[in-house]
matplotlib code that plots the C-alpha trace (Angstrom):
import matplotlib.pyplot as plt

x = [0.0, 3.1, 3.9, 3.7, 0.7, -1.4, -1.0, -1.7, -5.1, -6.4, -3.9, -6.7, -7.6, -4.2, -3.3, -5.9, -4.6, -1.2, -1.7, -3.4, -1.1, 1.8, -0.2, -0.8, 2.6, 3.8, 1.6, 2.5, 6.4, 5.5, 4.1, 6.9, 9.3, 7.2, 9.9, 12.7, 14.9, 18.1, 15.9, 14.1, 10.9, 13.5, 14.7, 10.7, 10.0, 13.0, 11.4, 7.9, 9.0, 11.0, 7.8, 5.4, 7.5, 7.5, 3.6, 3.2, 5.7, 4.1, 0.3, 1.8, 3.4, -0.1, -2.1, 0.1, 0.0, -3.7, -3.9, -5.7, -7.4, -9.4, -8.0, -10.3, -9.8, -12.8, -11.0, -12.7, -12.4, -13.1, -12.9, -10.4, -9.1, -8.4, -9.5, -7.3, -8.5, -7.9, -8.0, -7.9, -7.8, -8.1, -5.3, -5.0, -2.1, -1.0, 2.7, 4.8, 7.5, 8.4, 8.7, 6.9, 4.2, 1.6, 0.2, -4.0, -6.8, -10.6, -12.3, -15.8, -13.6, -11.2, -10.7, -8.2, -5.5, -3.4, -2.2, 1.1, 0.3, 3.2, 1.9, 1.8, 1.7, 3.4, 1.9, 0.3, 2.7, -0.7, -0.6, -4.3, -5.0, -3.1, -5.0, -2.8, -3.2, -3.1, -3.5, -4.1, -4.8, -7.8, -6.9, -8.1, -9.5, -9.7, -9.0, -11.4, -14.2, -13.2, -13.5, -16.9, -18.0, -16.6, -18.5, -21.6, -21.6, -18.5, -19.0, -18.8, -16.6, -14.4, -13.2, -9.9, -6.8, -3.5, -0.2, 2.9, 4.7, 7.5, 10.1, 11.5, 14.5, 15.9, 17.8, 16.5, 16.3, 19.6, 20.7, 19.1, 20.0, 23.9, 23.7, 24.6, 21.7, 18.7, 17.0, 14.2, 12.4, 8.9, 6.6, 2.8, 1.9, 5.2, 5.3, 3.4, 6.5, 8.8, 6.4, 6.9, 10.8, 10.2, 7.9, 10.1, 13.5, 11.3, 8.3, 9.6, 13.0, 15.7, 18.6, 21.5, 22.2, 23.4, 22.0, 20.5, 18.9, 16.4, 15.2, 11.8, 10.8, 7.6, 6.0, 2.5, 0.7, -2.1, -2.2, -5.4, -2.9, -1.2, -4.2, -3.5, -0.6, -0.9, -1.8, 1.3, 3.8, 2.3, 3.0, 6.8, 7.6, 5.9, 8.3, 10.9, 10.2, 9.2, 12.8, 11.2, 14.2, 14.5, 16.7, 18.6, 18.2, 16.8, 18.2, 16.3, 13.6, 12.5, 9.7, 9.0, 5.9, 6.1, 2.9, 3.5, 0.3, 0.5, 3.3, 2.8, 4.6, 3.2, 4.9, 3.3, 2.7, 3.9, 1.3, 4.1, 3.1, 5.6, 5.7, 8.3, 10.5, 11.3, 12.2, 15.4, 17.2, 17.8, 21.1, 21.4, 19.9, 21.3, 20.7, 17.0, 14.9, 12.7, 9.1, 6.9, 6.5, 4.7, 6.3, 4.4, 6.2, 8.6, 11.7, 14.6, 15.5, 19.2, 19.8, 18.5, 20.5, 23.7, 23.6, 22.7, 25.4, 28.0, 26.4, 25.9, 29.1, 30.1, 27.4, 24.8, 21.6, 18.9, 15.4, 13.4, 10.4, 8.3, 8.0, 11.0, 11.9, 12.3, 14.4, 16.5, 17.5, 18.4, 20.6, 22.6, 22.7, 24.2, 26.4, 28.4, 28.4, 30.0, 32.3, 33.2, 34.1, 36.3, 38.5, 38.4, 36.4, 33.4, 34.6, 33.1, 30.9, 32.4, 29.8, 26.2, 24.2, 20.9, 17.6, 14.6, 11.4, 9.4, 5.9, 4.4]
y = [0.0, 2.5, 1.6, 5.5, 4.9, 3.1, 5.9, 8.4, 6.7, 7.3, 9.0, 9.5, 5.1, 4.5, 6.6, 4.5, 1.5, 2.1, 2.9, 0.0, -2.3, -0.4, -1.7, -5.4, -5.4, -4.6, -7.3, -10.0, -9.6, -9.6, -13.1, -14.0, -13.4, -15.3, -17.7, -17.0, -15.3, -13.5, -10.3, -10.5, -8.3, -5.8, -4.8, -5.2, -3.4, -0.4, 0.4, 0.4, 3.0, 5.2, 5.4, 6.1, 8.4, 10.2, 10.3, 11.5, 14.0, 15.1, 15.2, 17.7, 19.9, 20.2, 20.3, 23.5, 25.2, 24.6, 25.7, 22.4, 21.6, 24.9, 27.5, 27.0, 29.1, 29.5, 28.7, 29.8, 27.8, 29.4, 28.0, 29.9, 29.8, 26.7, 24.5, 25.7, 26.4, 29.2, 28.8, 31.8, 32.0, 34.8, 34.7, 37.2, 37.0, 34.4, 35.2, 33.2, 34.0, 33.4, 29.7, 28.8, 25.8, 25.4, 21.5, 22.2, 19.7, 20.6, 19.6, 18.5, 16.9, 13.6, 15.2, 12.8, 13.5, 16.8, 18.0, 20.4, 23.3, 26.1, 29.7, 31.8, 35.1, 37.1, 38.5, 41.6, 44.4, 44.6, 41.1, 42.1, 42.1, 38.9, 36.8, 33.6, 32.0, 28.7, 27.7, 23.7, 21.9, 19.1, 16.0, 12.6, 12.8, 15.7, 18.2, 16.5, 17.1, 20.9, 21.4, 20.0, 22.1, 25.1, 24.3, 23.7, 26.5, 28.9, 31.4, 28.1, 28.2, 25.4, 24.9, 23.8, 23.8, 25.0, 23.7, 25.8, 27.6, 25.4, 26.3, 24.0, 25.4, 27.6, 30.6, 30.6, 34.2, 34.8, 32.9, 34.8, 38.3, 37.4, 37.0, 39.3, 37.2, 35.4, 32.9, 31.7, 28.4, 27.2, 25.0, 24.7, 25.4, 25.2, 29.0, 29.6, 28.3, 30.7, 33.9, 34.6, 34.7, 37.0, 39.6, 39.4, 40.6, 42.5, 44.5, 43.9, 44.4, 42.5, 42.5, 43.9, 46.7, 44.1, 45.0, 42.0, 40.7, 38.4, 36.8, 34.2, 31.3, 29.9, 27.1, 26.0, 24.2, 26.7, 30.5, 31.1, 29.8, 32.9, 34.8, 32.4, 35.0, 38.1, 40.6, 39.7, 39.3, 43.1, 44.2, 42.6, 44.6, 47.8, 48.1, 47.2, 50.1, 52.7, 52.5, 52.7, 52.7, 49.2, 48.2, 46.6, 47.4, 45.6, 46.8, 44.3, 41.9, 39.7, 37.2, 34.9, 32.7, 29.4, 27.8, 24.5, 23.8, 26.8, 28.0, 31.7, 34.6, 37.6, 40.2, 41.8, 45.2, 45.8, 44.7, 42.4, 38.9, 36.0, 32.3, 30.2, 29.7, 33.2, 33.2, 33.1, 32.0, 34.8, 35.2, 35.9, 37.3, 41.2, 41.2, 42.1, 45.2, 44.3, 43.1, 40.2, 37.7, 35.2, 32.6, 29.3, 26.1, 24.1, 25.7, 24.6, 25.1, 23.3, 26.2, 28.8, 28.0, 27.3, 30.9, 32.6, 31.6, 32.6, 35.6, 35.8, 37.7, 36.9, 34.8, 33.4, 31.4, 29.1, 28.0, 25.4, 24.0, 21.8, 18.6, 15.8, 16.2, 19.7, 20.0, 17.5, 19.2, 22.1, 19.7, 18.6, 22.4, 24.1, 20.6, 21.7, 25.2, 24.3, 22.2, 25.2, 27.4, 24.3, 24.2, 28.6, 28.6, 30.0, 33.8, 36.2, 33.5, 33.1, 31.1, 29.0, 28.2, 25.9, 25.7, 23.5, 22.1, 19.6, 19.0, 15.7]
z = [0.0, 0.3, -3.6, -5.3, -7.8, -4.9, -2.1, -4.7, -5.3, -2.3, 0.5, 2.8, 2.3, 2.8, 5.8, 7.6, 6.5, 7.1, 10.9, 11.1, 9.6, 11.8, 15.2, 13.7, 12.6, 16.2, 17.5, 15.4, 15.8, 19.7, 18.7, 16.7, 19.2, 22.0, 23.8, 21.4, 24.4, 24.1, 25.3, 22.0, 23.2, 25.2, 21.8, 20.9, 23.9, 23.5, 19.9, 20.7, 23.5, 21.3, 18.8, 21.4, 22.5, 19.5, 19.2, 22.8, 21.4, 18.2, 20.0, 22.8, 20.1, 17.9, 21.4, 22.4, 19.1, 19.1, 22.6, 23.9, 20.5, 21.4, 19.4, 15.8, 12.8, 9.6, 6.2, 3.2, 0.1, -3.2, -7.0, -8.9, -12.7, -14.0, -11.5, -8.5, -5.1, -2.9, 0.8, 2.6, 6.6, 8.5, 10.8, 13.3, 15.9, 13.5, 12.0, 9.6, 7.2, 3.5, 2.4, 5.4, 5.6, 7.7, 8.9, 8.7, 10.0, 8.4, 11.2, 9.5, 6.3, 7.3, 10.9, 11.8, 9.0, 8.7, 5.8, 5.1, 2.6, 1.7, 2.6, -0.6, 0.8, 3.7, 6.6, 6.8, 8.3, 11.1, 12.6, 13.6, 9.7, 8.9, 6.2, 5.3, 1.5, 0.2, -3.1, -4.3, -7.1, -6.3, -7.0, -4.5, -1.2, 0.9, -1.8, -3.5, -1.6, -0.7, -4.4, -4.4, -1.0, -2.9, -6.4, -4.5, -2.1, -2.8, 0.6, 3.1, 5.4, 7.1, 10.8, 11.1, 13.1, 12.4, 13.3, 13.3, 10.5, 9.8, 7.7, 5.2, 4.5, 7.6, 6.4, 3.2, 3.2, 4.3, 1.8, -1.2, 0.6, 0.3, -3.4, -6.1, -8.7, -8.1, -9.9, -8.7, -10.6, -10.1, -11.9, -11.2, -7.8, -6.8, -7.3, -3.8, -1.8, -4.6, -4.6, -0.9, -1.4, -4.3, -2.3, 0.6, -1.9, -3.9, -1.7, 1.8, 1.9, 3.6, 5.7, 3.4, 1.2, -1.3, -4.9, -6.4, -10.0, -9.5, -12.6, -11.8, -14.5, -13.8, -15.7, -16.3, -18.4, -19.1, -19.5, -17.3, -14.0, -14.2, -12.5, -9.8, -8.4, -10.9, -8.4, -6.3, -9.3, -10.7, -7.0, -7.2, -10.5, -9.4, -5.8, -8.0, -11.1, -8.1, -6.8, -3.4, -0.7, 0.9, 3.3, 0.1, -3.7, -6.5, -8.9, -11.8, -11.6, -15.0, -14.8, -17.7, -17.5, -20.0, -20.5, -22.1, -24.1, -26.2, -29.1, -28.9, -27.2, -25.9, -24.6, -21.7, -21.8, -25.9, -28.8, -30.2, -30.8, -32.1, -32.4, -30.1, -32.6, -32.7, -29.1, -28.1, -24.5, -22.0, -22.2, -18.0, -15.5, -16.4, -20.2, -20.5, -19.1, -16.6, -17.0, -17.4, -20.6, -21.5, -23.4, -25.5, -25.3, -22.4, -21.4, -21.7, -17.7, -18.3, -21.0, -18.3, -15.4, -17.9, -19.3, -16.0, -13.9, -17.4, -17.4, -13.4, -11.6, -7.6, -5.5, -7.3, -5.3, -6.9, -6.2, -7.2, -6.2, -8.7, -10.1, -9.5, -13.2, -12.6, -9.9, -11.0, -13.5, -11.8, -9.2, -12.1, -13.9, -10.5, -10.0, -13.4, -12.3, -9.0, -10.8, -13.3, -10.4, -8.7, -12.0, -12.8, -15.7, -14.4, -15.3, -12.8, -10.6, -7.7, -5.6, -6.6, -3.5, -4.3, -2.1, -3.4, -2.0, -3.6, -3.9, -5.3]

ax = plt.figure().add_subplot(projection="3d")
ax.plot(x, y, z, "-o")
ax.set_aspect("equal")
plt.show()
């Protein structure tokens, strides 16, 4: 039942069954090991200790963050452009940062299960005003059924618990404030644990007065998803063309959106239109004036990473969060830059640091 194309069938069945193979499993082996000596149910007995352990642990932690299973928050999930979800939570006293996920448990919907969902926005400056985002795709089980709720009656709302933020990466901002050039790589949804990263260089500010290029590639496979964070990406490009002071500069942000099932380009914000063949590579992460595109076809992401870090001059950081395909390519694309700076033929690149986070 753990096999990849079972669990996905139905996470919620097999959750269910796996904790209920874990206990038989436990009780059988006791049975197994019934009169066999040399201390065979001390080790049985030392294991079972260290697990329970670890649930008594886990329980306490979601029982204080929950403060006694009392604290309840109202979710609202709404239908959005091409089939996506939107679960927003009003979250008042609530306070997370960029990259950050948050464990949720829908209290009328598979109660016993929680699930981890990526933030996709940051906190309002008034922690009294704090709304937190989440944005899904539906597929089995619980998200399943929200989208159903939400086509049926779109305004209903959802108790539920939240446990933590927990960050995935720690220091991931840190990280990208210490760098000369960004480049930040998302496909799908995996843009709501990359857009957080890009408001907090771009909007909020940071800890450095570093200046920095930041160049984003998103893929999707349909244009409508990019309404799914347009308003936040507009937002990103107008701090960034305002020249507002931050604590560090920006000096130039470029986003290119590639949606895979179409062949056309269209520049955003100029009445040119072109086919993908006409399109070339960005050269790096400096080359082009900043803006927004929207480019038909699949990148080429091995291309993109290859010609920002030639072009790219001191520390350079990349971040990925998408499918496995995806990020393994960008392992292997910063693995050869790495090695170009080890043997002094990476020109001006002095550094590549790498961050990803995958989502299945």
């Amino acid at each position: 039942m753990s096999l990849g194309p079972i669990r996905r069938l139905s996470h919620e069945t097999f959750y269910v069954l796996h904790m209920v193979n874990v206990l038989l499993f436990i009780l059988f082996m006791y049975y197994h090991c019934l009169g066999e000596g040399l201390g065979s149910w001390g080790y049985l007995d030392s294991a079972v200790a260290v697990l329970g352990l670890a649930v008594v642990h886990r329980f306490g932690v979601v029982a204080y963050n929950t403060r006694g299973f009392t604290r309840v928050w109202r979710a609202w999930v709404e239908p959005c452009e091409d089939g996506a979800l939107l679960v927003r939570i009003p979250a008042r006293g609530f306070n997370w940062s960029a990259g950050d996920h948050v464990y949720i448990r829908f209290l009328t919907v598979y109660a016993w299960q929680t699930h981890p969902f990526t933030v996709m926005n940051l906190p309002h400056p008034d922690p009294d005003q704090s709304e937190l985002h989440i944005l899904l795709r539906p597929r089995t089980g619980l998200t399943a059924r929200l989208a159903k709720h939400a086509a049926l009656r779109p305004l209903l709302s959802f108790p539920v618990h939240l446990d933590g933020p927990y960050a995935a990466t720690s220091n991931v901002l840190t990280t990208l404030a210490g760098s000369d050039e960004v480049l930040l790589v998302a496909g799908g949804t995996g843009m709501s644990y990359v857009l957080p990263l890009l408001s907090a260089l771009a909007v909020r500010g940071g800890v450095s007065r570093r200046e920095h290029k930041i160049k984003l590639v998103w893929v999707v496979p349909r244009r409508a998803c990019i309404a799914w964070y347009r308003t936040e990406l507009d937002t990103a490009l107008a701090a960034v063309a305002a020249g507002k002071e931050l604590s560090y500069s920006v000096s130039h942000l470029s986003i290119s959106v590639h949606v895979t099932c179409e062949e056309t380009v269209t520049e955003i914000g100029t009445p040119r239109s072109v086919s993908s063949k006409e399109k070339g590579e960005d050269a790096g992460l400096g080359t082009q004036a900043g803006g927004l595109e929207v480019v038909g076809g699949r990148p080429d992401v091995s291309k993109i990473v290859a010609r920002a870090a030639e072009a790219a001059a001191g520390r350079m950081a990349v971040v990925g969060c998408g499918p496995v395909g995806l990020l393994h390519t960008l392992r292997n694309e910063v693995a050869r830059a790495q090695v170009s700076i080890a043997k002094g033929r990476a020109g001006a690149l002095e550094e590549v640091c790498y961050v990803e986070e995958l989502f299945e």
